[in-house]
C-alpha positions in Angstrom: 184.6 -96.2 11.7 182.2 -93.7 10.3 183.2 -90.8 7.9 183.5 -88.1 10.7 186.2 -89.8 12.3 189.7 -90.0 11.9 191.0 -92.8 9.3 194.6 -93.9 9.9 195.2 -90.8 11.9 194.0 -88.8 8.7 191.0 -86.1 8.7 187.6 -87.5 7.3 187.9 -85.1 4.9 191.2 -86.9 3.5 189.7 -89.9 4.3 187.0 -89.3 1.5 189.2 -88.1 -0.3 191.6 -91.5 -0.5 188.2 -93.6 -1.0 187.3 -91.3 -3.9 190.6 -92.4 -5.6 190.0 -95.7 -4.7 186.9 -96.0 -6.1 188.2 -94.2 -9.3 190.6 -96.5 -9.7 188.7 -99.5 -9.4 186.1 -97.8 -11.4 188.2 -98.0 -14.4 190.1 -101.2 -14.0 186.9 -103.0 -13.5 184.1 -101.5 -15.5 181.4 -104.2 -14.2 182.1 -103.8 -10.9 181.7 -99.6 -11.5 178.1 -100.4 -13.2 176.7 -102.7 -9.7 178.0 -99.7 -7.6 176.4 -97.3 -9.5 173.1 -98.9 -9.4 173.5 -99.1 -5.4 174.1 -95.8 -4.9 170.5 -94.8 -7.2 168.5 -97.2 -4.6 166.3 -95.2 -2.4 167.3 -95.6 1.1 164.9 -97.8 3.0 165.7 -96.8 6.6 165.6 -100.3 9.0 164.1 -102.4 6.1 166.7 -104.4 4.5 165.3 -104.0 1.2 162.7 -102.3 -0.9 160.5 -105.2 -0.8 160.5 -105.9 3.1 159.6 -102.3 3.2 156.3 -102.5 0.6 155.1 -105.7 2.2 155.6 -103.6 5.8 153.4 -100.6 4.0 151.2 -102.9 2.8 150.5 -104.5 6.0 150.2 -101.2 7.4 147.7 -100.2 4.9 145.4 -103.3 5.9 145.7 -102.7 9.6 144.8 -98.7 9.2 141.3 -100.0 6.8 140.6 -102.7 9.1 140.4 -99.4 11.9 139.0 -97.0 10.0 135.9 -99.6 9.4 135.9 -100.6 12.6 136.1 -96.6 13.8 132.7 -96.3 11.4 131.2 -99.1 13.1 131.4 -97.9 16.4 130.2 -94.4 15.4 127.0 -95.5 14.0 126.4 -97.4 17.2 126.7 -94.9 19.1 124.5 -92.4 17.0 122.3 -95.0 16.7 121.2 -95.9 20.1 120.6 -92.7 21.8 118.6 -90.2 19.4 119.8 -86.4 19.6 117.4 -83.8 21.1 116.5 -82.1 18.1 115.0 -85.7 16.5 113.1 -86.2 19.5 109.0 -84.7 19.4 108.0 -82.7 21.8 105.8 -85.2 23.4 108.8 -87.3 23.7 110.8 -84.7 25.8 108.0 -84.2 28.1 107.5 -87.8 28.9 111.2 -88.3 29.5 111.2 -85.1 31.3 108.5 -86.0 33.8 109.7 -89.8 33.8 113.0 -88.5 35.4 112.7 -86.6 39.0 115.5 -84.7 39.2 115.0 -83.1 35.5 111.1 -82.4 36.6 112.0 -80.8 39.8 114.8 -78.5 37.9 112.2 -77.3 35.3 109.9 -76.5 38.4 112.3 -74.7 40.1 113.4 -72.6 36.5 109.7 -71.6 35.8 109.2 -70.5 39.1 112.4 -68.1 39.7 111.4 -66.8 36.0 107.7 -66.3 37.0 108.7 -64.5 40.4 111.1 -62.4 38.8 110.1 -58.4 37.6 106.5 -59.1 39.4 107.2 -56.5 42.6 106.3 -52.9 42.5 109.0 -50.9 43.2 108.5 -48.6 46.2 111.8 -45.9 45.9 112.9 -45.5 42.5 116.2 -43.9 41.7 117.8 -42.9 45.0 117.0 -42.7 49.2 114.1 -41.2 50.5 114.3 -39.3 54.1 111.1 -40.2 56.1 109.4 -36.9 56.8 107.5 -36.6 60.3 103.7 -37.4 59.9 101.4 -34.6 59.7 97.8 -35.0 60.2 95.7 -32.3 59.0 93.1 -30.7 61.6 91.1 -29.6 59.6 89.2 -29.5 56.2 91.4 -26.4 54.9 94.2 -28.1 56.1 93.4 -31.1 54.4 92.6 -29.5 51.0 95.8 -28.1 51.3 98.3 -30.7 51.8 96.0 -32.7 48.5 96.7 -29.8 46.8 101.1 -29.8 47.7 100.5 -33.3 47.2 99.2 -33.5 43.7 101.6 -30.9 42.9 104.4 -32.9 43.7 
């Protein structure tokens, strides 16, 4: 039973209490005995390792398994940086021939140059709001003529 349960129909409380006074009493009829208990009672607790050297032969097997993956870890990585260069080491030659070698990258730059190109190129006809269309007036004559120049330049 552990110590939180009842012990003869006792508290665990009492329960300690009764080994306590067991112990003492033991303690000091058998001073040997008192020495091996208190040297169990300093050992550090080990968890599901039965003893202290099961557990460092577990760490240390643990250590060996955790290097032999951290190499391998490395290895891989400088595979993989290895085989494929990053952009910024490649020349610019080298990102134009591997741009034109692959169709689909060619045809997207194409099509980005020429949205940018055809962009902010028109005139604008109305700028800043609606304009009402007025009738036509042609002028029949030279006055009239000089006239609406004139209401036109002034405008």
């Amino acid at each position: 039973m552990t110590e939180n349960s009842t012990y003869n129909g006792n508290t665990a409380q009492e329960a300690a209490t009764v080994e306590n006074l067991d112990a003492n009493l033991k303690e000091a009829a058998e001073p040997a005995q008192a020495e091996q208990k208190e040297q169990v009672k300093a050992a550090p607790d080990t968890g599901k390792f039965k003893s202290v050297e099961a557990l460092m032969s577990a760490y240390l097997a643990l250590e060996a398994e955790f290097t032999r993956r951290s190499q391998r870890l490395k290895e891989l990585e400088g595979n993989k940086a290895a085989e494929a260069p990053s952009p910024e080491c490649l020349s610019d030659e080298q990102l134009v021939s591997a741009a034109l070698g692959n169709p689909a990258v060619k045809d997207r730059v194409v099509g980005e140059y020429l949205k940018q190109v055809s962009v902010g190129k028109s005139v604008p006809l109305i700028m800043g709001g609606v304009s009402c269309a007025a009738p036509q007036s042609t002028p029949k004559s030279v006055k009239e003529a000089g006239a609406l120049a004139k209401n036109f330049l002034k405008n």
